[in-house]
C-alpha positions in Angstrom: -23.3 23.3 50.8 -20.8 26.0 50.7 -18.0 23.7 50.3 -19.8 22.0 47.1 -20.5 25.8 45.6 -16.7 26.5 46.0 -15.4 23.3 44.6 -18.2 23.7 41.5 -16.5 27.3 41.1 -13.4 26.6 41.4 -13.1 23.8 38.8 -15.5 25.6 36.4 -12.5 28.3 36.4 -9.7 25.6 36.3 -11.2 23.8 32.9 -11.8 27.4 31.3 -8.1 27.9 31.9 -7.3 24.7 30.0 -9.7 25.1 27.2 -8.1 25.5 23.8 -5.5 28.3 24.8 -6.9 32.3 24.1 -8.1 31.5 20.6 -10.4 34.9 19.1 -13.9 33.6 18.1 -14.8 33.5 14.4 -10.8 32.7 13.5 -10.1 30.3 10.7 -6.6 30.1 10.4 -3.5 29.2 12.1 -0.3 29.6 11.2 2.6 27.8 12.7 6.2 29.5 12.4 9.5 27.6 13.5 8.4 24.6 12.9 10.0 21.4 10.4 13.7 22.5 9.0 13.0 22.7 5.4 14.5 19.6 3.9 12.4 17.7 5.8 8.9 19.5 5.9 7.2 18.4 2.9 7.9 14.3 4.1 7.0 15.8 7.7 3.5 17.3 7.0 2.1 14.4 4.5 3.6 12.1 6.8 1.4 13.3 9.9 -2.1 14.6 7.3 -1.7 10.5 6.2 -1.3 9.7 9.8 -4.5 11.1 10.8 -6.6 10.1 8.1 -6.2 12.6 5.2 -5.4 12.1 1.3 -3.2 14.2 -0.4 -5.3 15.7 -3.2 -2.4 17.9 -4.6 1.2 19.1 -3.1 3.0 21.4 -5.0 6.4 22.0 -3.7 6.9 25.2 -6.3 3.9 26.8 -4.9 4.2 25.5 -1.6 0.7 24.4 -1.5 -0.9 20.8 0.2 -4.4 20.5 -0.5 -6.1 17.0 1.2 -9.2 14.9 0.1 -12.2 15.0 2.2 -12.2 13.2 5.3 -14.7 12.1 7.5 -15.3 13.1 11.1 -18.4 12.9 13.6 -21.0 15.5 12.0 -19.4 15.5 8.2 -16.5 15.7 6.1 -13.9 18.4 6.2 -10.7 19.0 4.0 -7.6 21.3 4.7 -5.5 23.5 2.4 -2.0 24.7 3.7 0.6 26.8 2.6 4.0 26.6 3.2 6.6 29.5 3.0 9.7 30.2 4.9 9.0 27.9 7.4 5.6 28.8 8.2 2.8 26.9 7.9 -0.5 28.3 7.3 -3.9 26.3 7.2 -7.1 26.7 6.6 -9.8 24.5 6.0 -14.0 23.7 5.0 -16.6 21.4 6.2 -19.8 20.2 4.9 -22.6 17.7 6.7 -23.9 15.0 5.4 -27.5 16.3 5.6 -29.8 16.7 2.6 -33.2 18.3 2.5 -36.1 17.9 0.1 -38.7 19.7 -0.2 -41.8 19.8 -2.9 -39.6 17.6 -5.3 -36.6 19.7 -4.5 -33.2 17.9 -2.6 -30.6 20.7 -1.4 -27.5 19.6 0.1 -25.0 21.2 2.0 -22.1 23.0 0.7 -18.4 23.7 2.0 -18.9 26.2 4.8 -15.5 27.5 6.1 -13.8 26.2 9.5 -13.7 28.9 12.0 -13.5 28.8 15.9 -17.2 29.9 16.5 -20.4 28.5 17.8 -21.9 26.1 20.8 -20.0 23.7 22.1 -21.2 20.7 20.6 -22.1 22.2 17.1 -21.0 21.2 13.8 -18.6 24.1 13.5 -17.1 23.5 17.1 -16.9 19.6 15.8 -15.1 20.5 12.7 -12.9 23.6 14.5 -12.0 20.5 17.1 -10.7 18.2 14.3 -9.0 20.9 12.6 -7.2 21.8 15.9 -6.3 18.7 16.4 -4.8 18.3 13.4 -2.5 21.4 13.9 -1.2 20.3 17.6 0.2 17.4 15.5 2.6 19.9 14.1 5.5 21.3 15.5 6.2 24.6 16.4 4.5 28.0 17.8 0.9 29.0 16.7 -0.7 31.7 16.0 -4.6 31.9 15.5 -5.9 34.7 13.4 -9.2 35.8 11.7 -8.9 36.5 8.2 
């Protein structure tokens, strides 16, 4: 029985220490620096937000802005703004459910609710944060998570 105990403890410690680095709850944006070499990032990033499912809604390579069409994922649809200066990438992004309510006559619907590294497990935030993470492992270079 000991044995069991110590082997339950010890791998409840060895997936903590895997989980999604030391990411600050309630942060919503992550910035990647040193990533693409300039000439190349604007083919780059479309080329991996088409790869994983996303539209481009707008790019602007003046502004340095890429904003995607909504995208579908287990508990809704979430879409993804990023800014690009000096190679640095920084994203952000919003979610919504697909969940309407009605009540005496009255249908609300949900509206774009910011992604941000917060909440149970298996929420609709932690499902969105987990897509939008996903998203920025696909990208080159070294992250930094911040709350903003």
């Amino acid at each position: 029985m000991k044995y069991i105990t110590v082997i339950l403890i010890f791998l409840s410690i060895n997936c903590n220490a895997y989980s999604q680095e030391s990411i600050q709850k309630k942060t919503n944006t992550i910035i990647i620096y040193d990533t693409i070499p300039g000439h190349n990032i604007w083919s780059e990033l479309t080329g991996i937000l088409v790869e994983n499912g996303y539209g481009i809604l707008s790019a602007d390579k003046e502004t340095g802005t890429v904003t995607t069409t909504e995208r579908a994922f287990e508990s809704g649809s979430l879409k993804i703004n990023i800014l690009v200066r000096d190679n640095r990438i920084t994203m952000r992004g919003d979610y919504r459910t697909d969940l309407s309510v009605t009540m005496y006559g009255v249908t609300s619907s949900s509206t774009w609710t910011q992604i941000t590294y917060a909440g149970q497990r298996n929420s609709i935030n932690m499902s969105a944060w987990n897509e939008f993470y996903k998203l920025s492992q696909q990208i080159p270079g070294t992250r930094e998570y911040l709350v903003k």
